[in-house]
C-alpha angles and dihedrals in degrees: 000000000000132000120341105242097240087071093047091049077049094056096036084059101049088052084058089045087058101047085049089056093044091050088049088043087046090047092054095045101053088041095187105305088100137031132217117230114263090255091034086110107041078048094058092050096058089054100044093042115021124102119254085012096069122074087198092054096046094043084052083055088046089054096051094055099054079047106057089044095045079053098056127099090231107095088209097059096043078052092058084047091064095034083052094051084041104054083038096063096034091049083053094049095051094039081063101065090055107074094196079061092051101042087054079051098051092042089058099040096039094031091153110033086057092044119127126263147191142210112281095238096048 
C-alpha cells in the first residue's frame, strides 16, 4: 500500500532538484558581495528533506493518508480520507495567517534561499 518507491525516489529527486536550483537562484543573488556558511547548504538540506523536519515530507505523508483511506471499501475510512485532506488544507490555511507559521513553512520550502549569510570579506 502506499506509494510505490520509485515515486517517492521521484519526489525525493525533485526535492533535490528544488534545493540545486535555490542554491543557483541564492548564488546570483548574492553575486559575490556575501558568502554562505561552509555547511549552509547541507543545513539546508536537513530542513527542506528530512522527515519530521520538513513540513513538505510530513504534509505528503498527510496526503497519503487521506489516500489510502479514500481508497478503501469502508465508507467510513474513505470518510476519514477526506476528513484527513480536509483538516490538511484547513490547518494550512490557518497556519498562514500567522506569520511566525509562515515564516517555519518558508524556511523549510525556500531553505536555501532564506539561509544566513556574511560579508564577503568576513
Amino acid at each position: 500500500s502506499g506509494l510505490d518507491w520509485e515515486v517517492y525516489y521521484l519526489l525525493f529527486a525533485l526535492n533535490c532538484a528544488w534545493l540545486v536550483v535555490q542554491a543557483a537562484m541564492a548564488v546570483l543573488r548574492v553575486r559575490g558581495q556575501r558568502k554562505f556558511s561552509f555547511f549552509a547548504f547541507a543545513e539546508a538540506t536537513i530542513v527542506g528533506t528530512w522527515p519530521i523536519i520538513s513540513d513538505a515530507y510530513d504534509t505528503l505523508k498527510d496526503v497519503l493518508f487521506g489516500a489510502l483511506c479514500i481508497q478503501s471499501e469502508h465508507w467510513l475510512l474513505k470518510l476519514i480520507g477526506v476528513i484527513s485532506w480536509l483538516y490538511l488544507i484547513l490547518i494550512h490555511m490557518y497556519f498562514a495567517r500567522d506569520d511566525n507559521c509562515v515564516t517555519d513553512l518558508i524556511s523549510c520550502y525556500l531553505c536555501v534561499l532564506m539561509a544566513p549569510t556574511s560579508a564577503a570579506d568576513a
